[in-house]
C-alpha positions as CSV (number, residue, x, y, z in Angstrom):
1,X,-54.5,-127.9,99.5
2,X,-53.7,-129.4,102.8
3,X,-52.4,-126.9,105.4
4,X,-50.7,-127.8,109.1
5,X,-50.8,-125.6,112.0
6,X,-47.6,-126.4,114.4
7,X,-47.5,-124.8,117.8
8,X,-44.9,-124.1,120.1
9,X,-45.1,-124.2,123.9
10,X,-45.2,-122.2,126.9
11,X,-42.2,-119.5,127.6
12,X,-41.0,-120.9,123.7
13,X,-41.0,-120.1,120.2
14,X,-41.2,-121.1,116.8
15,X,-37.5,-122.8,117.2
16,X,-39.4,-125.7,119.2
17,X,-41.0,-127.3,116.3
18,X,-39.1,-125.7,113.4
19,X,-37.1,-128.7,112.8
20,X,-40.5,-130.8,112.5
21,X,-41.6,-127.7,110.0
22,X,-38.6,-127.9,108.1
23,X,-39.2,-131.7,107.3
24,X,-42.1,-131.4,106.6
25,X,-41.5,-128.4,104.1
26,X,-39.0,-130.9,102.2
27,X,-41.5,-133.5,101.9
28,X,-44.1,-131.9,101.1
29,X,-46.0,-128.9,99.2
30,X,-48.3,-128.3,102.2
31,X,-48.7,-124.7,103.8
32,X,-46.7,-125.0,106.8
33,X,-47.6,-122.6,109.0
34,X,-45.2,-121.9,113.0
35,X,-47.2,-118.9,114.7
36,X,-45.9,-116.9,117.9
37,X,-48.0,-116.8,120.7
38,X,-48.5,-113.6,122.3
39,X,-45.8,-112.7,124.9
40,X,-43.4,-115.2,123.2
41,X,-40.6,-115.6,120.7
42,X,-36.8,-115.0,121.0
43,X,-37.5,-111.8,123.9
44,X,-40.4,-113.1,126.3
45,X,-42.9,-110.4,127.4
46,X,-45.4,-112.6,129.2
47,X,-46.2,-109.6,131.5
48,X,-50.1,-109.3,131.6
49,X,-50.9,-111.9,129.3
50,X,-53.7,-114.2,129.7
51,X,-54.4,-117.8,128.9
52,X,-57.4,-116.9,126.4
53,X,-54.9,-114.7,124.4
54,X,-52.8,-118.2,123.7
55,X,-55.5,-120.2,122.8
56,X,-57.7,-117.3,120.7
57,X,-54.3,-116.4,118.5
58,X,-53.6,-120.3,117.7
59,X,-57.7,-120.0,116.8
60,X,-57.4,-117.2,114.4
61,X,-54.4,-119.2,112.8
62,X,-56.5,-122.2,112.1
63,X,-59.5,-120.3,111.2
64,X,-56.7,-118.9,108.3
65,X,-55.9,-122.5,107.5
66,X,-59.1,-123.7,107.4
67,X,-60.5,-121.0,104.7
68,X,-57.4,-122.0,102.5
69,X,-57.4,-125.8,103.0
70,X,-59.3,-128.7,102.5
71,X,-57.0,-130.4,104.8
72,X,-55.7,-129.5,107.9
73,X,-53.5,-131.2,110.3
74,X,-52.6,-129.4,114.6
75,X,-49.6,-129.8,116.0
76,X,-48.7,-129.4,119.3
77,X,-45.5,-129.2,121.5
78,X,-45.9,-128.7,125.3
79,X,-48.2,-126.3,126.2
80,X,-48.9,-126.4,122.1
81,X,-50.3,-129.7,122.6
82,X,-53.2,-128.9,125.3
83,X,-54.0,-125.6,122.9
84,X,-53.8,-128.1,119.7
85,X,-56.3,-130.8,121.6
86,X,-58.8,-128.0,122.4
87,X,-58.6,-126.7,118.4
88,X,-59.0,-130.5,117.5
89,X,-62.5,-130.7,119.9
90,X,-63.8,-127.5,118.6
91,X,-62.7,-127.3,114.7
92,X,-62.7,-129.7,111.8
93,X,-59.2,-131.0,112.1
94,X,-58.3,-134.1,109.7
95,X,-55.3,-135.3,112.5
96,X,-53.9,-134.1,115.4
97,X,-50.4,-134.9,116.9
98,X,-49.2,-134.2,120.4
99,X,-45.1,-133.3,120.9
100,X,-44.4,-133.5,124.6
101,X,-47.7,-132.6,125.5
102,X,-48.2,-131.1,129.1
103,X,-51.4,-132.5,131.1
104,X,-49.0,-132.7,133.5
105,X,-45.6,-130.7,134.0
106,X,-42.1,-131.2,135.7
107,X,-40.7,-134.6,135.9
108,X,-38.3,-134.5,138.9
109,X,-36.4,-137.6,138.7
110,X,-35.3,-136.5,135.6
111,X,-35.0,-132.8,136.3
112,X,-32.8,-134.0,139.3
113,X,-30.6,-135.8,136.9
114,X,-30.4,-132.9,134.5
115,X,-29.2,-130.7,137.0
116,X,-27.0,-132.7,138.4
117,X,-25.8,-132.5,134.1
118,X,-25.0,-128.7,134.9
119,X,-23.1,-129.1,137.6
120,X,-20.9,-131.2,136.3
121,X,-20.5,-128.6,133.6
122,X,-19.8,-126.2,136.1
123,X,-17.1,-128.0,137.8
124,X,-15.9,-128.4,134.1
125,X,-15.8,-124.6,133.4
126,X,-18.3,-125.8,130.7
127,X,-21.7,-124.5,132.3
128,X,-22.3,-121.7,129.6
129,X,-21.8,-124.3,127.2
130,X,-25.1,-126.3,128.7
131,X,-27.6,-125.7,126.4
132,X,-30.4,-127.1,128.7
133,X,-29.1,-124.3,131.4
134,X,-28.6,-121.3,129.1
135,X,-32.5,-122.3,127.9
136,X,-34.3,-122.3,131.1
137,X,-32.8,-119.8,133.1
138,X,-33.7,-117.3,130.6
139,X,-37.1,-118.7,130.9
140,X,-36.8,-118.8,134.4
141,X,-35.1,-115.5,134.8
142,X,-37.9,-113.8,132.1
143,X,-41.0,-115.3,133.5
144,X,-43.1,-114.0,135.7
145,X,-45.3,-115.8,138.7
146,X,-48.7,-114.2,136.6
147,X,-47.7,-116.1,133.4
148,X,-46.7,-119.6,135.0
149,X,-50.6,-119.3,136.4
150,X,-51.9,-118.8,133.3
151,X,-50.3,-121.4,131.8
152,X,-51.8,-123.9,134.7
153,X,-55.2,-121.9,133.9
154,X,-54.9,-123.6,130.5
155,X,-54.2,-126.7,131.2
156,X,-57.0,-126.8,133.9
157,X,-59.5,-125.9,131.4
158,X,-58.7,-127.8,128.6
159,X,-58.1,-131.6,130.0
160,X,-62.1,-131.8,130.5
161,X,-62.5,-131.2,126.4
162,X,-59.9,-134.3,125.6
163,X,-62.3,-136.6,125.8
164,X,-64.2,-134.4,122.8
165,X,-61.2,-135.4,120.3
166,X,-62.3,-137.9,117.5
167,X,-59.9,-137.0,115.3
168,X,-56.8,-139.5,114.7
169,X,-54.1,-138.5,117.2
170,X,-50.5,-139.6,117.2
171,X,-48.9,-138.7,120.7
172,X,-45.4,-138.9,121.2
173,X,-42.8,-138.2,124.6
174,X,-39.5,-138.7,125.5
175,X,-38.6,-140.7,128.4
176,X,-35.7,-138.5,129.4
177,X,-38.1,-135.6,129.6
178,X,-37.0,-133.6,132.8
179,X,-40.3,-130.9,132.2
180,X,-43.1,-133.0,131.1
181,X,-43.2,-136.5,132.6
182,X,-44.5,-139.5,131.1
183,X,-47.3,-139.8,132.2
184,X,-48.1,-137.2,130.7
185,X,-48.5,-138.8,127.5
186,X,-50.4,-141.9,129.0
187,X,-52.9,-140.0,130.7
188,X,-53.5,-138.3,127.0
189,X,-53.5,-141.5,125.7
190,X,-56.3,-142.8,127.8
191,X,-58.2,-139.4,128.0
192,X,-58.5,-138.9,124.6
193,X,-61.3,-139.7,123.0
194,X,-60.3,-140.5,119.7
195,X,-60.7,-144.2,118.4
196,X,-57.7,-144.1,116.4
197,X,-54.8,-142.9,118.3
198,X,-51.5,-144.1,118.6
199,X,-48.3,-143.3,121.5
200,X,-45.0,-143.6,120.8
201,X,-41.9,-143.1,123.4
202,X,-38.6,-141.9,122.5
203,X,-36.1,-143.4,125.5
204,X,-33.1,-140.8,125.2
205,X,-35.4,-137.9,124.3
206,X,-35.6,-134.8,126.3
207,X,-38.1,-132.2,126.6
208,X,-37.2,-130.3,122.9
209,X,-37.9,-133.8,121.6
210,X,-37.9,-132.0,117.9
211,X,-34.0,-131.5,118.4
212,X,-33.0,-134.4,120.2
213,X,-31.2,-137.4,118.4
214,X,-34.0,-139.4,117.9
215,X,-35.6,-136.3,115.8
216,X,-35.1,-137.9,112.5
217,X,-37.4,-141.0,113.7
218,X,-40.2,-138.7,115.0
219,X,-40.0,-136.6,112.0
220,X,-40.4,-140.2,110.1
221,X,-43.3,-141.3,112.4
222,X,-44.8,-138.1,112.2
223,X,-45.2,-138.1,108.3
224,X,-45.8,-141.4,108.0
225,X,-49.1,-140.9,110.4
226,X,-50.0,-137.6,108.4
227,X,-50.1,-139.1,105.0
228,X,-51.7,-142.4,106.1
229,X,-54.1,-144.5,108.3
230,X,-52.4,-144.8,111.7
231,X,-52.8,-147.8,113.2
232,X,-54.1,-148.0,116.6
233,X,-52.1,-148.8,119.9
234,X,-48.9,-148.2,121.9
235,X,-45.5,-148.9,121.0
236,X,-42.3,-148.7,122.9
């Protein structure tokens, strides 16, 4: 049986990647399996939460997997992606792919630009409408100084193990991206130590790249790495 572990990012939820889940449930009789972190989901409760509680509940998850599974692919979205690079380091993982991955966080020439989105909404009467501004001020409104830490706290620790992932790796980012910027991606790309690993960028992608209109091509790519060889390089 081959089994693949998805994982949502920071302040998020299963809805992150549940499109990529639900494709991949179609086309496949794999166990899909879309865990919660702790302190997440649709009502955030990051209060007291530590990094090592993210990372050891995605571990228990693939520890699951693994026991049922003679195949297992990590996936990763966001904050996901630096917890599904350290499981790929550590764990016999077949393939790993990065969604959006966050080595590095906040993109403000984009951000600017999607504000500057809202406010034309607002002069509209549309704001509430905005999906981008009804997500993140919950987020921002819900999250607390402590959990933001944390969630550097992981990234800090994990971008020394990249360099331990052999597996095959398929990274993709949007270049419209207003949260993770990318470079992101192409310091993944060159940190990794995979020797089969592949980067793909999305131009009119944001940062939920699995709901953006390009979602049906990543969801393509995706498979398409899963269930074959991938070849090795970067494509625009």
């Amino acid at each position: 049986m081959i089994g693949c572990l998805l994982i949502h990012g920071f302040t998020g939820s299963p809805f992150e990647v549940e499109p990529l889940a639900q494709s991949l449930k179609e086309r496949t009789d794999w166990k899909i399996v879309v865990p919660t972190l702790p302190g997440h989901g649709i009502e955030l409760n990051l209060k007291g939460i530590q990094h090592n509680e993210w990372i050891d509940h995605a571990e228990n998850e693939l520890k699951a997997l693994l026991k049922q599974c003679d195949t297992v692919y990590v996936v990763g979205f966001s904050m996901g992606g630096l917890i599904a690079s350290y499981l790929a380091s550590t764990y016999p993982v077949d393939k790993l792919v990065l969604l959006s991955a966050a080595a590095y966080y906040v993109n403000p020439k984009q951000l600017a630009f999607d504000i500057k989105e809202m406010m034309r909404d607002t002069l509209k009467g549309n704001l509430k409408e905005n999906e981008l501004f009804r997500r993140y001020t919950r987020k921002i409104r819900e999250t607390p100084m402590t959990a933001t830490l944390q969630f550097r706290r992981l990234v800090t620790k994990i971008k020394p193990v990249l360099n331990d992932v052999k597996v095959p790796t398929l990274i993709a980012q949007g270049e419209s991206d207003g949260i993770v910027p990318p470079k992101s991606a192409h310091y993944l790309y060159e940190n990794i130590g995979a020797e089969e690993k592949r980067l793909i960028f999305y131009k009119n992608s944001k940062h939920l790249i699995c709901h953006c209109d390009e979602k049906e091509h990543l969801f393509d790519e995706v498979y398409n790495f899963l269930t074959s060889k991938p070849r090795v390089g970067i494509r625009n």
